[in-house]
C-alpha positions in Angstrom: 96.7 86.3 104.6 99.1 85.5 107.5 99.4 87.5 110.7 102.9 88.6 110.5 105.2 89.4 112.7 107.5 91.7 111.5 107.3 93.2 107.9 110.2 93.7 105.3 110.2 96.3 102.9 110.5 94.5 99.0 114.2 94.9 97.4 115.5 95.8 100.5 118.6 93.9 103.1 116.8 93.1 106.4 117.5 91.4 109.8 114.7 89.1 110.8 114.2 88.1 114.6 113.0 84.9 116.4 112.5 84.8 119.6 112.3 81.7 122.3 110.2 81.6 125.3 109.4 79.5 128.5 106.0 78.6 129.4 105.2 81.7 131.0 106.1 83.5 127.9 109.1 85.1 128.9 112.2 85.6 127.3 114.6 82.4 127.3 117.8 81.9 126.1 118.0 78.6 123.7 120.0 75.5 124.9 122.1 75.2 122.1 122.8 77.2 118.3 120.0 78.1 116.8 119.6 77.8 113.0 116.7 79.1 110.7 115.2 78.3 107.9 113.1 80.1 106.0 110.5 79.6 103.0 108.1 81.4 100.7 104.6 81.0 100.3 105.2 78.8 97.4 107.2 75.9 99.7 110.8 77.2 98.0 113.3 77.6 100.0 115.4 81.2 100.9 117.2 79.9 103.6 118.3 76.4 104.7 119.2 76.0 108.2 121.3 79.4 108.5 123.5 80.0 111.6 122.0 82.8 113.5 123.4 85.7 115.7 122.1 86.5 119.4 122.3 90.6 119.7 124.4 91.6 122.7 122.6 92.5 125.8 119.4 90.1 124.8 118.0 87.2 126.1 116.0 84.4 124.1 117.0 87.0 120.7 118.2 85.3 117.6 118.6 87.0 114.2 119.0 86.8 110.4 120.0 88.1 107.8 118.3 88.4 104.1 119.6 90.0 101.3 118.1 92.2 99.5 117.9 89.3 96.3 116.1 87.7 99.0 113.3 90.0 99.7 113.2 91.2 95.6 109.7 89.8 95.6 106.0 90.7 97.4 105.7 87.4 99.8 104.4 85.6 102.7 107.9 84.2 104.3 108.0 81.5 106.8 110.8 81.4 109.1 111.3 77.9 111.3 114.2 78.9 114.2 115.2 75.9 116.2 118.2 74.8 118.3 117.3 70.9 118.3 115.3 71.2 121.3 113.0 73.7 120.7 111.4 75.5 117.3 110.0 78.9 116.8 107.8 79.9 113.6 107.7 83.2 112.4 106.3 85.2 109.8 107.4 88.1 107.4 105.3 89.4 104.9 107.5 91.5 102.2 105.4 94.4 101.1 105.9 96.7 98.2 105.6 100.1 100.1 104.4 102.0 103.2 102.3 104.4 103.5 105.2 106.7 104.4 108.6 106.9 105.6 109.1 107.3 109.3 110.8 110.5 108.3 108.0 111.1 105.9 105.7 110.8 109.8 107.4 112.7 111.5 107.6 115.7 109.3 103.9 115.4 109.4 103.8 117.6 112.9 106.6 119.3 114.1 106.3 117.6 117.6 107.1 114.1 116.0 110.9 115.1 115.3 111.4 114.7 119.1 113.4 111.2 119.0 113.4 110.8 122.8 109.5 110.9 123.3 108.8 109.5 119.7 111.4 106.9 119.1 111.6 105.1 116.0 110.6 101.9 117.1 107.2 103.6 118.3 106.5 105.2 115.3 107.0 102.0 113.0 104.8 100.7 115.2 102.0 103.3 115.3 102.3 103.5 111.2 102.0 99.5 111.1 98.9 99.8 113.2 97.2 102.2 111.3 97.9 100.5 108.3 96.5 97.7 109.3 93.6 99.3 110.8 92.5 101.1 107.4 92.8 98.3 105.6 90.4 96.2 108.0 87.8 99.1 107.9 87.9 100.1 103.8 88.7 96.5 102.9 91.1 97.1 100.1 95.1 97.2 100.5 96.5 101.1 99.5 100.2 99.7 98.7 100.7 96.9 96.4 100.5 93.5 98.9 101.0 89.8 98.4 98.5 87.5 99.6 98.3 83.0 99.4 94.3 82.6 99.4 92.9 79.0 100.4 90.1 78.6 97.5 87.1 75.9 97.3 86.7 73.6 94.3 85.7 75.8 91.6 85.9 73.9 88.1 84.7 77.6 86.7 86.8 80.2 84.4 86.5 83.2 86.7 86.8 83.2 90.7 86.5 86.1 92.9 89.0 86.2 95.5 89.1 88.1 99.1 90.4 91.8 98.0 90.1 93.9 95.4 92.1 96.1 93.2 94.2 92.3 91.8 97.0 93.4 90.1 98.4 90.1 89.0 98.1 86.3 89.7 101.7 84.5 90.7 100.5 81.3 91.7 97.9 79.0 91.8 97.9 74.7 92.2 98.6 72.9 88.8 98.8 76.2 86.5 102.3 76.9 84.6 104.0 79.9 84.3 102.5 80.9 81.2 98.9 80.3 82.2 99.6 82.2 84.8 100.8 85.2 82.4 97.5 85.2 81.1 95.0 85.6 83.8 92.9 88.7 83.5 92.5 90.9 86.7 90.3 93.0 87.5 89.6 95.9 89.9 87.0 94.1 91.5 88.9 91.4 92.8 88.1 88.7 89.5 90.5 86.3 88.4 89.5 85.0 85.0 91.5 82.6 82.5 91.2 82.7 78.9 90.3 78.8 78.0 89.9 76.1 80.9 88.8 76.5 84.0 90.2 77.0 87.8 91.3 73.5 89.6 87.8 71.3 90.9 89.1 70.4 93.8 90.6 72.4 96.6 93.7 74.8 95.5 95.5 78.1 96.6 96.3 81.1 94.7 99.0 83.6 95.4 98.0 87.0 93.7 99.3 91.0 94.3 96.7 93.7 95.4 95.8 96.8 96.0 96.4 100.9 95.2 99.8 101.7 93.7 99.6 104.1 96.6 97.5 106.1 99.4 95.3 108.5 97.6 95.9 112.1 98.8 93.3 112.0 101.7 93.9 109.0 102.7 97.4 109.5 103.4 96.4 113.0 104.8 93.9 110.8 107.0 96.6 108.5 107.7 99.1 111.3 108.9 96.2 112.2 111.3 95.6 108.7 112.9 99.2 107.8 113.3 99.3 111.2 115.2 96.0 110.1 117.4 98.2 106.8 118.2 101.9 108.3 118.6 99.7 111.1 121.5 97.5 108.1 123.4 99.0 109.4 126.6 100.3 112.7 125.6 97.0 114.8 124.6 96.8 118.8 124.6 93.0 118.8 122.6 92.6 115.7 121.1 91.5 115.3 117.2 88.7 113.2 118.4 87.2 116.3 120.3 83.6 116.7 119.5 83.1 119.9 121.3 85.6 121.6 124.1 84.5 123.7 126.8 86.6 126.4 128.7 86.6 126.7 132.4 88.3 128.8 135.2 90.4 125.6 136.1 91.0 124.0 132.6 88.0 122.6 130.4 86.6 119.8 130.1 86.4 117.8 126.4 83.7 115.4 124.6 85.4 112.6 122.7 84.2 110.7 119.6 85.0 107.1 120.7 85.3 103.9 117.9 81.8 102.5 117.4 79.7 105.2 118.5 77.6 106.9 116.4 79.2 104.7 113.5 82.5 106.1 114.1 85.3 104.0 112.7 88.4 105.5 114.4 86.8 108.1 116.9 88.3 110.8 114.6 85.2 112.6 112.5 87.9 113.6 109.7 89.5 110.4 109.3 86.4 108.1 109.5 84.6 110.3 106.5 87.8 109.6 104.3 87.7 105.8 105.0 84.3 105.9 104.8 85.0 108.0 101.1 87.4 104.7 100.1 85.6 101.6 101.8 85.1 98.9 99.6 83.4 96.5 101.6 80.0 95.2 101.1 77.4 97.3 103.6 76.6 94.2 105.8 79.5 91.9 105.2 82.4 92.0 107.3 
């Protein structure tokens, strides 16, 4: 699975953004046009070197556009932005769903409709975060995601690949689209064909996995934690709070940190639901 760096919701018309730095890491504006190209996980192509539009008032900014016939399918995109002189690689992993709208967050608390002090931008952010966060603890994907898996020789009918809850196999080195059509998937994360066996040699394997969506408490649990992240600096009596006491000049609070006592998020609520959904193997990371 790639590290992306921006996410694009499937079936939907989206800007995607490359940005060009000096060696410092700072913002630098390109010495010439810049042109993109972008791929998908599979090496074909979605863009060919596209012209590309610098946002007014940026610096270093360049931007794209893709349709929403572009971003129809779960992927792994690669985009290569370069003005001759100088490339930049970035990537965009289209995913089925979020856990919820950004409207959908912030009519979760009644504080959250404040724009100013909860601005869009920080509240994709927090919910991106979280996401990811639930997913690394539980081990299993709650929307529908897309992943290209680097396997060993295997020369065997069934494989077990990295997540659970497969939904369906799109790709994989040397098969055709019809063996493809038959692979059984299973909850457990097992790929099996019906006659032959997996390549003997090294191979990849693009597959789809994970819930349809968030099960109630986790998406209550997820409301919660986005809340926790959106209030880092803003806290009346935290959620982490394991016990409060009152004092003639304020009081003073005991806070559930990650990692102690086996606490996953510091939030007692929130780590007993993950804890509820975790698939991973007690011991293996």
């Amino acid at each position: 699975m790639i590290v992306a760096d921006e996410q694009i919701l499937a079936g939907s018309s989206a800007t995607i953004t490359g940005r060009f730095r000096d060696q410092d890491g700072d913002l630098v504006d390109p010495t010439g046009p810049v042109t993109v190209t972008v791929t998908r996980s599979d090496g074909t192509a979605v863009l060919t070197a596209a012209a590309t539009t610098a946002p007014s008032g940026t610096v270093g900014v360049r931007q794209a556009a893709l349709s929403a016939a572009q971003t129809a399918t779960l992927d792994e995109l690669t985009a290569t932005w370069g003005d001759g002189t100088q490339a930049v690689t970035t990537r965009i992993e289209v995913v089925a769903a979020y856990y919820a709208s950004v409207a959908d967050i912030r009519s979760s608390d009644p504080a959250l409709t404040d724009t100013a002090k909860y601005p869009s931008a920080a509240v994709v952010a927090a919910r991106r975060l979280v996401e990811t966060e639930f997913e690394d603890i539980c081990g299993v994907a709650f929307v529908p995601r897309y992943r290209l898996s680097p396997m060993r020789a295997s020369g065997a009918t069934r494989v077990v690949l990295d997540d659970p809850m497969l939904r369906t196999v799109r790709y994989a080195d040397g098969l055709t689209g019809p063996q493809l059509a038959a692979v059984a998937a299973s909850a457990d994360g097992v790929a099996e064909l019906p006659s032959g066996t997996w390549p003997s040699t090294p191979w990849h394997i693009g597959y789809e996995h994970g819930f349809d969506r968030p099960p109630a408490d986790v998406l209550g649990a997820f409301f919660t934690r986005t809340r926790d992240v959106l209030n880092r600096s803003n806290r009346g009596v935290p959620d982490r709070t394991s016990s409060f006491t009152s004092g003639e000049n304020g009081g003073t609070f005991a806070l559930i940190v990650p990692g102690q006592r086996g606490s996953k998020t510091g939030i007692p609520d929130v780590d007993v639901v993950l804890d509820r959904w975790s698939m991973r193997i007690p011991g293996i990371a």
